[in-house]
LONUKOL-335907 format. One line per field, with one value per residue (C-alpha): residue in three letters; x negated, y, z negated. Coordinates in nm, 3 decimals. Layout:
resn: (Ala|...)
px: (X|...)
py: (Y|...)
pz: (Z|...)
//
This chain:
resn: (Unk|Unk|Unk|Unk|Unk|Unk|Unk|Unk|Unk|Unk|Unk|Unk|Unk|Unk|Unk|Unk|Unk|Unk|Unk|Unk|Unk|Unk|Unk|Unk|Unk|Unk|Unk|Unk|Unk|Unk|Unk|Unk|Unk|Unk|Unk|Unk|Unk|Unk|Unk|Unk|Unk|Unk|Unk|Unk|Unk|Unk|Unk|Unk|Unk|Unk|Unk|Unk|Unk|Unk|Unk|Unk|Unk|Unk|Unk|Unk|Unk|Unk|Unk|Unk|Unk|Unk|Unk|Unk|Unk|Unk|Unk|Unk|Unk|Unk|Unk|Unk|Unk|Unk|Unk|Unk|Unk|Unk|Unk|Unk|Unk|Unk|Unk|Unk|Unk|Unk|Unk|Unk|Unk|Unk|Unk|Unk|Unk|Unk|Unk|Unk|Unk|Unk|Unk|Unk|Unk|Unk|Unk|Unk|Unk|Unk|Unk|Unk|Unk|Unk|Unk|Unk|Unk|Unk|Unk|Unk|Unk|Unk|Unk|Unk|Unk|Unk|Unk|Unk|Unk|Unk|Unk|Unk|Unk|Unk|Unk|Unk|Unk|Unk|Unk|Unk|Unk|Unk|Unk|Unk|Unk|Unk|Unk|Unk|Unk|Unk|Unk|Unk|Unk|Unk|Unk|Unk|Unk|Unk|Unk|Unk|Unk|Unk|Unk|Unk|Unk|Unk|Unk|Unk|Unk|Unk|Unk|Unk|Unk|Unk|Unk|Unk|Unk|Unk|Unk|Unk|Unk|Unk|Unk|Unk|Unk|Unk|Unk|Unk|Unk|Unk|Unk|Unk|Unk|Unk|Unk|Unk|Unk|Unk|Unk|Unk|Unk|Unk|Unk|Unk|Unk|Unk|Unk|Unk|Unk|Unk|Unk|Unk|Unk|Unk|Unk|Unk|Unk|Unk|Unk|Unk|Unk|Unk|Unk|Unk|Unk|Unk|Unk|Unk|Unk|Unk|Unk|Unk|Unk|Unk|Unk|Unk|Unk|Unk|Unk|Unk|Unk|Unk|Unk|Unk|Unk|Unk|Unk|Unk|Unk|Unk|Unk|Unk|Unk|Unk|Unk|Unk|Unk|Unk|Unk|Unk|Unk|Unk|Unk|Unk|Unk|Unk|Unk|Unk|Unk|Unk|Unk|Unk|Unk|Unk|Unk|Unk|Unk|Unk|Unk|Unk|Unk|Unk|Unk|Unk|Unk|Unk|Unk|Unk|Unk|Unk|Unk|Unk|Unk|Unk|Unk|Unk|Unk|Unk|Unk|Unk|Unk|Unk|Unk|Unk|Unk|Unk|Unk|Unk|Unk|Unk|Unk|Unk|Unk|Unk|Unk|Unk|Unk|Unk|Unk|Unk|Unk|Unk|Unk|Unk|Unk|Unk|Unk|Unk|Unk|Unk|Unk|Unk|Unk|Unk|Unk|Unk|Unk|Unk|Unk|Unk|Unk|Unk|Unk|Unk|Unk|Unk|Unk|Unk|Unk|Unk|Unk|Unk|Unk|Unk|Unk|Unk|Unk|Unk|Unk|Unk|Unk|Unk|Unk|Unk|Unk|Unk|Unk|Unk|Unk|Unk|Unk|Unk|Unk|Unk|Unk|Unk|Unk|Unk|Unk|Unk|Unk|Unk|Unk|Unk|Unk|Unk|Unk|Unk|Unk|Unk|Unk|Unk|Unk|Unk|Unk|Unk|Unk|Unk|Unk|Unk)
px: (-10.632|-10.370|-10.010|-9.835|-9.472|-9.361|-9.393|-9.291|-9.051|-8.720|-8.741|-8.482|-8.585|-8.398|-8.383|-8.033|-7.929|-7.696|-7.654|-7.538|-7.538|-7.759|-7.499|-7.518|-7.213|-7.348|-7.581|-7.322|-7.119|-7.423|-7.466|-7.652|-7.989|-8.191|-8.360|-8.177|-8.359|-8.277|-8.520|-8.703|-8.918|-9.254|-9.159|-9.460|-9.471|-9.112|-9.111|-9.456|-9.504|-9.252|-9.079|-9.106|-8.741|-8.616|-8.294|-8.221|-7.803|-7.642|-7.305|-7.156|-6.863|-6.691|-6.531|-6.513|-6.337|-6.572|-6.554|-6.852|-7.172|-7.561|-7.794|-8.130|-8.418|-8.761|-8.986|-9.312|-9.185|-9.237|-8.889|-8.531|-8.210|-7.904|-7.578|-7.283|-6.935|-7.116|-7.139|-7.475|-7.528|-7.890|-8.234|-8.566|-8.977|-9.254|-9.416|-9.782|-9.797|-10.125|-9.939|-9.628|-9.395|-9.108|-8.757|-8.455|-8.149|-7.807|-7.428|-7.222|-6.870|-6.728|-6.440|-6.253|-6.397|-6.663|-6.904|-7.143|-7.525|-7.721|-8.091|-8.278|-8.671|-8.930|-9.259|-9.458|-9.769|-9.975|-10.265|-10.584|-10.910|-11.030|-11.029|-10.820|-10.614|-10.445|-10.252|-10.151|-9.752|-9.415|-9.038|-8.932|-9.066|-8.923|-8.746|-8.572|-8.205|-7.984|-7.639|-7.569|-7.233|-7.085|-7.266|-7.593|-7.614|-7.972|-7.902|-8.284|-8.212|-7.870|-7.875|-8.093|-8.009|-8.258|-8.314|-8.574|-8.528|-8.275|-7.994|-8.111|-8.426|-8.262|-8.021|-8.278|-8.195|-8.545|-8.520|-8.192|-7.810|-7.471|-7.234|-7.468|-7.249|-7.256|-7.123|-7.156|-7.482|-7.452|-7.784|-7.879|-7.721|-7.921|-7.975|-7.900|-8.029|-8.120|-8.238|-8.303|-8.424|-8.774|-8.993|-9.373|-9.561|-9.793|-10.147|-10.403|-10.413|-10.313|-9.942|-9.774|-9.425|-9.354|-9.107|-9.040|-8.682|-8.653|-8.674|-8.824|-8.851|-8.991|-9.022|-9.027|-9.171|-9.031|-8.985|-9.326|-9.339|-9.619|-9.581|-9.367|-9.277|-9.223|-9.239|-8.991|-9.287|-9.416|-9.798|-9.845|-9.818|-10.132|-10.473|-10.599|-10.800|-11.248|-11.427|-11.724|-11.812|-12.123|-12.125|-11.893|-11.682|-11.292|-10.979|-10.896|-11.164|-11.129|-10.769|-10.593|-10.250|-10.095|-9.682|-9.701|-9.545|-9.747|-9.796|-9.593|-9.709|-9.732|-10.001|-9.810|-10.037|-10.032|-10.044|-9.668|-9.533|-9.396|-9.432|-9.145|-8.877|-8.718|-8.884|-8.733|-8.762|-8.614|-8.568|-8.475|-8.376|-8.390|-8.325|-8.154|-8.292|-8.212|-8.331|-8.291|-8.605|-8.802|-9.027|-9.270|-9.643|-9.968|-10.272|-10.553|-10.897|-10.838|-11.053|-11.409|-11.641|-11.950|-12.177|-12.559|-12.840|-13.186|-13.381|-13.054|-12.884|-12.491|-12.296|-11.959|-11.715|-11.388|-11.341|-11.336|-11.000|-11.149|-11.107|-11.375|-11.523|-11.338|-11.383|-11.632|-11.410|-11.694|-12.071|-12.329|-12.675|-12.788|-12.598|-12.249|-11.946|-11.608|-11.495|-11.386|-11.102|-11.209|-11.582|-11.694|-12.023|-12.245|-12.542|-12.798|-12.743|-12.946|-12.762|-12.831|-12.558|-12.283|-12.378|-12.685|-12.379|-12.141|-12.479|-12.524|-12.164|-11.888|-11.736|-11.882|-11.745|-11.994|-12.323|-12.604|-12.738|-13.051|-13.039|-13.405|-13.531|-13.634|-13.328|-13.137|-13.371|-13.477|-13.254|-13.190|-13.153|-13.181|-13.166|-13.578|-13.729|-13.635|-13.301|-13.185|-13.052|-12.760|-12.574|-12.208|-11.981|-11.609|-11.463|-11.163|-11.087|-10.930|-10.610|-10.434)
py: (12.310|12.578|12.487|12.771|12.757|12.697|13.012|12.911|13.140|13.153|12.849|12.886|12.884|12.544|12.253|12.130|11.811|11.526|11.192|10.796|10.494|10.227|9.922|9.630|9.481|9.142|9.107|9.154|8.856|8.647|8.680|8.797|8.608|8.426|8.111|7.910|7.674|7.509|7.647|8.028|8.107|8.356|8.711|8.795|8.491|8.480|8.850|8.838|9.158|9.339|9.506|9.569|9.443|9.052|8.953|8.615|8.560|8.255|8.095|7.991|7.808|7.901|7.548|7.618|7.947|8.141|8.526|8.656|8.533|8.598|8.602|8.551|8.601|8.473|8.694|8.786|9.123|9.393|9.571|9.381|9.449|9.223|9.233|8.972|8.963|9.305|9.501|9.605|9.496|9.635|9.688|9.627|9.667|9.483|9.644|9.674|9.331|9.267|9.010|9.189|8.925|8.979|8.863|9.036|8.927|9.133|9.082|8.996|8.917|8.593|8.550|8.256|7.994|8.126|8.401|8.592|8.672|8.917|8.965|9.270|9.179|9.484|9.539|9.861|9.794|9.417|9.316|9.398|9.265|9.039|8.671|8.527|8.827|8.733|8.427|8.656|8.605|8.823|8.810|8.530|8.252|7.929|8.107|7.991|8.179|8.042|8.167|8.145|8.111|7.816|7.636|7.695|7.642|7.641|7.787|7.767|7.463|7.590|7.675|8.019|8.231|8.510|8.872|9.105|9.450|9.695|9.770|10.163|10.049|9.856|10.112|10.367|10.600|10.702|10.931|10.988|10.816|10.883|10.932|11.144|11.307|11.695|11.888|11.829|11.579|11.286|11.287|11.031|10.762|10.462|10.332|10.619|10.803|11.148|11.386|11.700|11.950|12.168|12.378|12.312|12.507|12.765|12.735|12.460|12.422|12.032|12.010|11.819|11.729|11.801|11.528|11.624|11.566|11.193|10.865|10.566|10.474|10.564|10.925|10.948|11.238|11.225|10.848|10.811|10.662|10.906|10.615|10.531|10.756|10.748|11.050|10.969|10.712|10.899|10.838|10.785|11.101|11.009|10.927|11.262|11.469|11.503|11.340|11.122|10.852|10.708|10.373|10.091|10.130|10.144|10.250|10.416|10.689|11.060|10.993|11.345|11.403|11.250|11.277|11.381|11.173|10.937|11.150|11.409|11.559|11.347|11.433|11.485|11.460|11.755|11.525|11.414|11.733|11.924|12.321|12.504|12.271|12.076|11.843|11.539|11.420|11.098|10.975|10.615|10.663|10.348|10.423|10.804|11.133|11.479|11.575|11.990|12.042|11.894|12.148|12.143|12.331|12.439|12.318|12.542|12.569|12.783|12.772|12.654|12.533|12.423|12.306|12.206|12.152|12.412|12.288|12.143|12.353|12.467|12.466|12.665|12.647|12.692|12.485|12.623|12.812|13.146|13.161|13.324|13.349|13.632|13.672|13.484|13.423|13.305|13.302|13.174|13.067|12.915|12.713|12.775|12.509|12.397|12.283|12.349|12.619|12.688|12.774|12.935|13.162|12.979|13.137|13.170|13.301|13.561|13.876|13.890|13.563|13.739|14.009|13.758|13.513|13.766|13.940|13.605|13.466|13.719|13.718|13.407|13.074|12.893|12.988|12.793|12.890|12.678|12.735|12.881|13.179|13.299|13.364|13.474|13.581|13.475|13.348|13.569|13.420|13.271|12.938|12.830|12.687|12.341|12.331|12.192|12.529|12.472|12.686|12.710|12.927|12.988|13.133|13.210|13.178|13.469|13.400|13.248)
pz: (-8.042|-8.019|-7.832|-7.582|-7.512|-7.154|-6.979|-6.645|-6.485|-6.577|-6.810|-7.057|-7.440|-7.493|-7.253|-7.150|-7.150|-7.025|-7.188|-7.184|-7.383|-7.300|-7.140|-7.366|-7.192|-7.051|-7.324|-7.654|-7.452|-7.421|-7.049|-6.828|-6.946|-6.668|-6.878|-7.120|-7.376|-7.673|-7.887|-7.965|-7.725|-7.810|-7.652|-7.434|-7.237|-7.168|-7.049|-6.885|-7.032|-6.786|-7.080|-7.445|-7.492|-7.448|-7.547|-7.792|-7.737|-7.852|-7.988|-8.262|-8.352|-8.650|-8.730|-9.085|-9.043|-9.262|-9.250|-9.461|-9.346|-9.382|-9.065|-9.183|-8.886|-8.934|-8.637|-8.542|-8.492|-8.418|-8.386|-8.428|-8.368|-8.447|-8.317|-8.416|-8.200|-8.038|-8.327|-8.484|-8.812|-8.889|-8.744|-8.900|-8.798|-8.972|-9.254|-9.279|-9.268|-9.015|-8.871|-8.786|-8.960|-9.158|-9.230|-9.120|-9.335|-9.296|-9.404|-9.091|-9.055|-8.849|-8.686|-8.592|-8.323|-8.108|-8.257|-8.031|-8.136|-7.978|-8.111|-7.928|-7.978|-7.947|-7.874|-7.990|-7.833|-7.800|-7.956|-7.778|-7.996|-8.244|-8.254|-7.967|-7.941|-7.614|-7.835|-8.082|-8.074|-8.120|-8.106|-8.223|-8.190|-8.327|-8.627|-8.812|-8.730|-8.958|-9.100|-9.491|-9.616|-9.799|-9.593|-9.381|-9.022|-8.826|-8.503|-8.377|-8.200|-7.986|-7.675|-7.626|-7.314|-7.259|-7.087|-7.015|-7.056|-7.059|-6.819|-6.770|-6.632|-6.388|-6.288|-6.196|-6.528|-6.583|-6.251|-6.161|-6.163|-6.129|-6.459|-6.699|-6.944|-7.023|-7.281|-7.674|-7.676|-7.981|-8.201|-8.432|-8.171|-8.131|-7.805|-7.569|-7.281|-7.259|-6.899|-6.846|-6.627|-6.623|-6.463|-6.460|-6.697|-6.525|-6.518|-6.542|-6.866|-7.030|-7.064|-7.359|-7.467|-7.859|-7.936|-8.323|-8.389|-8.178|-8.344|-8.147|-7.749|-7.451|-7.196|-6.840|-6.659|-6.259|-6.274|-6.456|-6.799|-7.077|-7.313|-7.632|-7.898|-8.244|-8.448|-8.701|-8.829|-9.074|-9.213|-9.583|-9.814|-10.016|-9.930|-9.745|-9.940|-9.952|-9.685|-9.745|-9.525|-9.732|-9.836|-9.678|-9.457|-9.516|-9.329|-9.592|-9.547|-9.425|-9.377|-9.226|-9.140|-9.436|-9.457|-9.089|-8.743|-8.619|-8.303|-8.240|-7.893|-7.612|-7.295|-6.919|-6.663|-6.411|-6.154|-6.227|-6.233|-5.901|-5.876|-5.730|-5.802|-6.088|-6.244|-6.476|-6.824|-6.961|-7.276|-7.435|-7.771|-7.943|-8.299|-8.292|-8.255|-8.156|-7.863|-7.936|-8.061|-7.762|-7.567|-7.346|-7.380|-7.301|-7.527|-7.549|-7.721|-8.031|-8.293|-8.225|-8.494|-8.563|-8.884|-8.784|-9.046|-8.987|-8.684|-8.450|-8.223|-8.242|-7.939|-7.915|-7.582|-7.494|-7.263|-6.960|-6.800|-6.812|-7.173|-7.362|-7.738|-7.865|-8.251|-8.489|-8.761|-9.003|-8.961|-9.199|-9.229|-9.610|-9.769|-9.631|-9.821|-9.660|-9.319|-8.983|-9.092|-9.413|-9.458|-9.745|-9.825|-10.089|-10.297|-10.029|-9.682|-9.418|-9.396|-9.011|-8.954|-8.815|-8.600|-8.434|-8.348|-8.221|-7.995|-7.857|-7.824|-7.795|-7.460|-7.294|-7.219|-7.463|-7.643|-7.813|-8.140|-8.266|-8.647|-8.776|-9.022|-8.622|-8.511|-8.824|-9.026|-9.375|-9.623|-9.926|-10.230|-10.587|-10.403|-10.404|-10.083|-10.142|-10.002|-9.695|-9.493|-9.249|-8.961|-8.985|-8.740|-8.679|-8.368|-8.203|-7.767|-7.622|-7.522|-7.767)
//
């Protein structure tokens, strides 16, 4: 698949953009929450699912006048962020831990008397199979929280108020609201809001948003959410390299994109999107990005390929959108070595490959090749008769 910038007209090279902090206001003072219990309640229940983000705030009173603390969280993940007298003292996501578990411990400071904690719980996406799947738990549920000093205190058992969600949401943010700030934006600011402005690509063609250059959180396209985003998760740098799926299977197989994002472009639906007039895009940036170096695109159908052993047929298409086979990039019938994007000739191949394919495929939509000594001819080689003969082609769609 090839990407096309945004050719709409008059659709300036960079986006521009306005900006504001998430509030955390009511919920760094403990209020705001509309349940109190005296214990840790498991996330998805309590938020019946209406957001990824629930709130744990509490009290503490500091009767022993102790300044330098530890707050040690037990969750079931997946994301946490702790705040203490409304400052953030750290964030943390579970590991590759199956279960999504881990243990968030951070310095924190006290101050005299009453102490406010603020735990921001997050959700990147729930369960969906195995073995009851729907009980599967996160946030963080029944702890412990305790604080380590010269003395520990359990705070699992004190009074829990909780919220769901995040103040933007509720003020409408993700489609339009007063007091968006212009100007210099902040990057690498957790917890802020990000719009701008665009114009609807031209075309039919599939339309994605790159997002390289953001963090963590969510986009908004007119109102409409396209899903989370996480690009600054990066995959592991090892693992890729031959492919071979025989014998058991592993995850650990015919890995590809190694030291890459997770996902880097994100799919908006036509059907969102307005012609003739602006359209929106919002962003929640939960753990700091830069919003620069978003875009918006066109994908296309760019190189086609195809690899089909003697008596099967090979299909090639673009896809449809007018676009036609242009170029074959690669063409051979034998034993032909490599993959999509970088086939090699081997020992043995007809010498009739290339210009049969481009007779029968140049300038249409899509072409079938069956792959037979009929069509392309005998093989010439060293080789023998007793290997197993295969078609391989490379092509390129006009347009790109």
């Amino acid at each position: 698949m090839a990407k096309k910038r945004n050719q709409a007209e008059d659709q300036p090279a960079k986006l521009k953009w306005s900006w504001q902090s998430e509030s955390f206001e009511e919920s760094l003072k403990a209020l705001g929450g509309k349940q109190t219990e005296k214990r840790l309640l498991e996330q998805i229940r309590t938020s019946l699912d209406a957001s990824d983000y629930l709130w744990y705030m509490t009290t503490f009173d500091n009767c022993e006048n102790q300044t330098k603390v530890m707050l040690r969280v037990n969750t079931t993940g997946h994301v946490l962020h702790a705040f203490v007298n409304g400052k953030l003292i750290g964030s943390q996501y579970s590991s590759a831990d199956p279960n999504f578990s881990f243990v968030f411990e951070r310095p924190a400071e006290l101050q005299g008397g009453r102490n406010l904690i603020s735990l921001l719980s997050a959700t990147v996406g729930l369960t969906n199979y195995g073995y009851q799947y729907e009980l599967a738990p996160a946030g963080i549920v029944d702890g412990p929280v305790t604080l380590i000093g010269t003395k520990t205190y359990d705070l699992t058992k004190m009074p829990w108020s909780y919220k769901v969600g995040l103040d933007g949401l509720d003020k409408g943010l993700v489609l339009h609201s007063e007091n968006w700030k212009s100007g210099k934006i902040p990057t690498k600011k957790p917890f802020t809001w990000y719009q701008t402005n665009f114009k609807a690509p031209l075309g039919s063609e599939p339309v994605v948003v790159d997002m390289l250059g953001m963090g963590k959180g969510e986009a908004f396209v007119n109102g409409r959410s396209i899903g989370r985003y996480w690009p600054s998760f990066i995959a592991r740098k090892d693992g890729c390299g031959e492919c071979d799926y025989r014998g058991h299977f592993s995850n650990g197989k015919c890995l590809t994109g190694c030291g890459e994002p997770s996902q880097r472009w994100y799919h908006v639906p036509r059907s969102f999107l307005t012609s003739g007039k602006p359209n929106v895009l919002t962003l929640f940036e939960e753990a700091g990005g830069d919003p620069s170096q978003v875009n918006f695109q066109t994908v296309v159908v760019g190189k086609i390929c195809g690899n089909v052993p003697q008596g099967k047929t090979l299909t090639l298409s673009c896809q449809g959108y007018g676009r036609t086979i242009a170029a074959i990039d690669f063409a051979s019938f034998g034993d032909p070595q490599g993959s999509c994007g970088s086939f090699e000739k081997g020992k043995c191949e007809s010498k009739g490959a290339v210009s049969a394919v481009e007779k029968e495929c140049l300038g249409k939509e899509s072409c079938s090749l069956e792959a037979g000594d009929e069509f392309f001819g005998v093989v010439d080689s060293d080789c023998g008769s007793d290997f197993s003969k295969r078609l391989a082609v490379q092509a390129t769609c006009s347009g790109v």
